[in-house]
N, C-alpha and C positions, 0 to 999 in steps of 0.2 A: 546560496539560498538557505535561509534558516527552516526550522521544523515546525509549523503550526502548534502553538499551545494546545496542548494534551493531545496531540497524534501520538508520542513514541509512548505514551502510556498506555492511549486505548489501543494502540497495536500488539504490547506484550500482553496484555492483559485477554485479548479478543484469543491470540496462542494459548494461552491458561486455561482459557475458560471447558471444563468439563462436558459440560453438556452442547452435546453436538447441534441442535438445535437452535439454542440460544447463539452459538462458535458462527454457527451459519449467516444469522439475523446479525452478528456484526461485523461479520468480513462485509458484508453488504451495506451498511454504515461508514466503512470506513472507506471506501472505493466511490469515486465518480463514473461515470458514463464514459467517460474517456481517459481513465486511467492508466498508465503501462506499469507493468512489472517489469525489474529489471534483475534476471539473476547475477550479474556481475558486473563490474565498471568497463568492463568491454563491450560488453553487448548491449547495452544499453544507446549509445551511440548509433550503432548498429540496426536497433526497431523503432529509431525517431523517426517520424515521419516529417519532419524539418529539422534545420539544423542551425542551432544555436548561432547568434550574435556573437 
C-alpha cells in the first residue's frame, strides 16, 4: 500500500510546526475517526481489529 499524495509531507511538517495550537488543528486534519497508530511493525498486527487478507 502506497502513501496518499501529500500525507508524508503534511505529517513532517504538522511535527515542525511551532505553534502549539495550529500543531493541534493538524494532527486533527491529518487523522480519521478510525485511525490506528502503530508504534512499531509488531504491534501494529497486534491492535487490528481484523486481520488482513
Amino acid at each position: 500500500m502506497g502513501v496518499p499524495d501529500g500525507l508524508l509531507e503534511r505529517y513532517v511538517t504538522v511535527w515542525n510546526e511551532p505553534d502549539a495550537s495550529a500543531r493541534r488543528d493538524a494532527v486533527a486534519r491529518l487523522w480519521t475517526p478510525d485511525g490506528l497508530h502503530s508504534p512499531g511493525p509488531g504491534d501494529f498486527r497486534d491492535s487490528m481489529p481484523w486481520t488482513p487478507g
